[in-house]
C-alpha positions in Angstrom: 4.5 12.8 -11.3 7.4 10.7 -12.6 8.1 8.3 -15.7 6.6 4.7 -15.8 10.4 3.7 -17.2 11.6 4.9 -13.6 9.6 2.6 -12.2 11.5 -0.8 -11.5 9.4 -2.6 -8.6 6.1 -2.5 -7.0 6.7 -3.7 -3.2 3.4 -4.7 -1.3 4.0 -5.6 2.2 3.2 -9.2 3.9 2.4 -10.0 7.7 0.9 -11.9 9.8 -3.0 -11.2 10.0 -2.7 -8.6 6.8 -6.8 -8.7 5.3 -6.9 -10.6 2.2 -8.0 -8.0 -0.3 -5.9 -5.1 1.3 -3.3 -7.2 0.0 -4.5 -9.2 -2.8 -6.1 -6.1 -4.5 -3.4 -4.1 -5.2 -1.5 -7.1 -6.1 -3.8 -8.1 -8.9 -4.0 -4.6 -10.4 -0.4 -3.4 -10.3 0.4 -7.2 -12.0 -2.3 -6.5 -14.9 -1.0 -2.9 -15.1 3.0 -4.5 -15.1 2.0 -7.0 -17.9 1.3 -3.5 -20.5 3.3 -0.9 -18.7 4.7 1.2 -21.2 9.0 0.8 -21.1 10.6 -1.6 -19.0 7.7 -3.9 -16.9 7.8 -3.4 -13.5 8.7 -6.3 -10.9 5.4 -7.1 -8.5 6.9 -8.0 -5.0 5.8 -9.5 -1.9 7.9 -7.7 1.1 7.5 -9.8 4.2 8.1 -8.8 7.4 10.3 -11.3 8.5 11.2 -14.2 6.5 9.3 -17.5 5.4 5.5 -17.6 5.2 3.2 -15.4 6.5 -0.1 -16.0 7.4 -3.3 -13.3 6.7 -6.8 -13.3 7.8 -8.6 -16.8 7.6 -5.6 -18.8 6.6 -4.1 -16.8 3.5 -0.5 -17.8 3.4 2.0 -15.8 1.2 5.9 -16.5 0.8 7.5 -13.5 0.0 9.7 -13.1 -2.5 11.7 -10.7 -0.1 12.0 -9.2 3.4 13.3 -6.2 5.2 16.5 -7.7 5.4 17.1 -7.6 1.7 18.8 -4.5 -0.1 17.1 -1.9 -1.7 13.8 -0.3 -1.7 10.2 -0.8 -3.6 9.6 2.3 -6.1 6.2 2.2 -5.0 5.7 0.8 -1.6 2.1 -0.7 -0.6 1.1 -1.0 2.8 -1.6 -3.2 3.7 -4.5 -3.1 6.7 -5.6 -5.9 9.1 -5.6 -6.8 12.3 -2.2 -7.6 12.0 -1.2 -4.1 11.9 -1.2 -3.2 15.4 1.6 -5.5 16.3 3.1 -3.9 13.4 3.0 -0.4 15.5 5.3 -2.0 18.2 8.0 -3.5 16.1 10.7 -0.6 15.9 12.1 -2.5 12.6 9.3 -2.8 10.3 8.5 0.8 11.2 11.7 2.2 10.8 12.2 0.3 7.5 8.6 1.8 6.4 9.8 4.8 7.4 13.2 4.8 5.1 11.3 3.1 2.7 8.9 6.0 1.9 11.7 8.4 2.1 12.9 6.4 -0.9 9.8 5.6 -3.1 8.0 7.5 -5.8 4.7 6.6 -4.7 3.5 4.8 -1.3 0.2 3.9 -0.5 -1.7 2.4 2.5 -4.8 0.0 2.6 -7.2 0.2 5.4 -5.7 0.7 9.3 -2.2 0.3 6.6 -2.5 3.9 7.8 -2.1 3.4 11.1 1.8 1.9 10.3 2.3 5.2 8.1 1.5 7.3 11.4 3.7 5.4 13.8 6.2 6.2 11.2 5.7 10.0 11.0 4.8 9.9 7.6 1.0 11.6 8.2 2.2 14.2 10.8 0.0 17.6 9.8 -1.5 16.0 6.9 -5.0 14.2 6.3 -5.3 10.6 6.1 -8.4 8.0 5.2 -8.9 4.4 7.1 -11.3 1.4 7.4 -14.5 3.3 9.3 -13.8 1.0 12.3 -10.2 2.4 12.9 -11.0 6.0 12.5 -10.6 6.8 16.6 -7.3 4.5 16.5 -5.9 6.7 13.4 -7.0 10.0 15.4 -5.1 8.6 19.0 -2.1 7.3 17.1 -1.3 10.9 15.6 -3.3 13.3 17.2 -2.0 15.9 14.2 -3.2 13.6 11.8 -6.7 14.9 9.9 -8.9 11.9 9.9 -11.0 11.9 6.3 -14.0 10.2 5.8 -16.5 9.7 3.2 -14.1 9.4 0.8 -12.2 6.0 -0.9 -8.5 7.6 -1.1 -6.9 10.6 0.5 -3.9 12.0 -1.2 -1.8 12.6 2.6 1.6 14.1 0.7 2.4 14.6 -2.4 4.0 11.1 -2.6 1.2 9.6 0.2 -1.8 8.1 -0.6 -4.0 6.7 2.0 -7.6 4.4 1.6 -10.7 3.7 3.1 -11.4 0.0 3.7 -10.4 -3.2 2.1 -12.0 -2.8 -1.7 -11.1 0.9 -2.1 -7.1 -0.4 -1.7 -8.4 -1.6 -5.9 -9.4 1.8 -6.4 -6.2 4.0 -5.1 -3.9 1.4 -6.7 -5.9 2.1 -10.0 -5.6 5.4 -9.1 -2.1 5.1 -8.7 -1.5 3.2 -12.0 -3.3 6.7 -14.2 -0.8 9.0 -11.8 2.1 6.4 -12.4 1.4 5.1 -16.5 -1.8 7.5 -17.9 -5.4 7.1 -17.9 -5.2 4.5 -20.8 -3.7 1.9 -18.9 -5.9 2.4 -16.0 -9.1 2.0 -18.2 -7.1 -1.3 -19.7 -6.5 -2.8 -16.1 -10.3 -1.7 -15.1 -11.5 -3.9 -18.3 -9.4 -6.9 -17.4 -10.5 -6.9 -14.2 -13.6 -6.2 -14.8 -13.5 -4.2 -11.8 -17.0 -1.9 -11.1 -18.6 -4.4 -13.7 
């Protein structure tokens, strides 16, 4: 798909009401993965939507390191589910800056009803897409073009868009991501520090 030396940053997303795992999950493996990437080690980043603090689901604060002001886009762009999303799908900015976002990015992935903030943005038009079982009908209104996958942890939506089932399986398509990104080995080493599947 593309060299681990091109990659440079790792952006994941922060918001108001984002789940806790949707985010945390892909932050702990694409750290572990950055700590033995092969070349160069990647910069993990927290993207907030606006800037200061956010606040997820029960209380989990995160200060982002940036926000959509700031110049430049992630080389892999993570978009995170929760409840917070569908305030997301009103705010013309953060969906316009997805948007541009992806259209810049190697690799972007969504978490959970994350999806549901790719569709607003065009980016599942005509192409399938996975989401938390409880968001399916939402994904299916949102973009009526949009084939809704279930039964499955990850959906590959383009050939740069990944989408996930619930919560946990954001682990899995980020590991996934890692072997498409760095090679099978450094997936298995991320796997075993996390002990992840143990």
């Amino acid at each position: 798909m593309t060299s681990p030396t091109s990659i440079r940053t790792m952006g994941i997303l922060a918001f108001d009401d984002m789940e806790v795992l949707d985010y945390a999950g892909p932050y702990e493996v694409f750290n572990v993965a950055s700590e033995r990437w092969p070349g160069p080690r990647p910069q993990v980043r927290s993207i907030g939507t606006r800037a200061g603090q956010v606040v997820g689901r029960g209380g989990f604060a995160v200060v982002p390191d940036a926000d959509l002001g700031d110049d430049g886009y992630p080389d892999v762009l993570v978009v995170p589910g929760g409840a917070g999303t569908r305030r997301l799908l009103g705010d013309r900015e953060v969906v316009d800056w997805v948007r541009s976002a992806a259209h810049e990015a190697q690799l972007v992935l969504s978490v959970c009803t994350g999806a549901l903030v790719l569709a607003a943005a065009g980016l599942l038009d005509d192409r399938p897409a996975a989401t938390h079982h409880g968001a399916l009908d939402e994904l299916a209104a949102l973009s009526p073009s949009v084939t809704v996958v279930t039964g499955r942890r990850f959906v590959q939506s383009s050939d740069r868009v990944w989408t996930s089932a619930g919560v946990s399986a954001g682990i899995d398509l980020s590991l996934h991501a890692v072997d498409l990104l760095a090679g099978p080995d450094l997936r298995d080493q991320v796997v075993e520090e996390m002990e992840w599947g143990w």
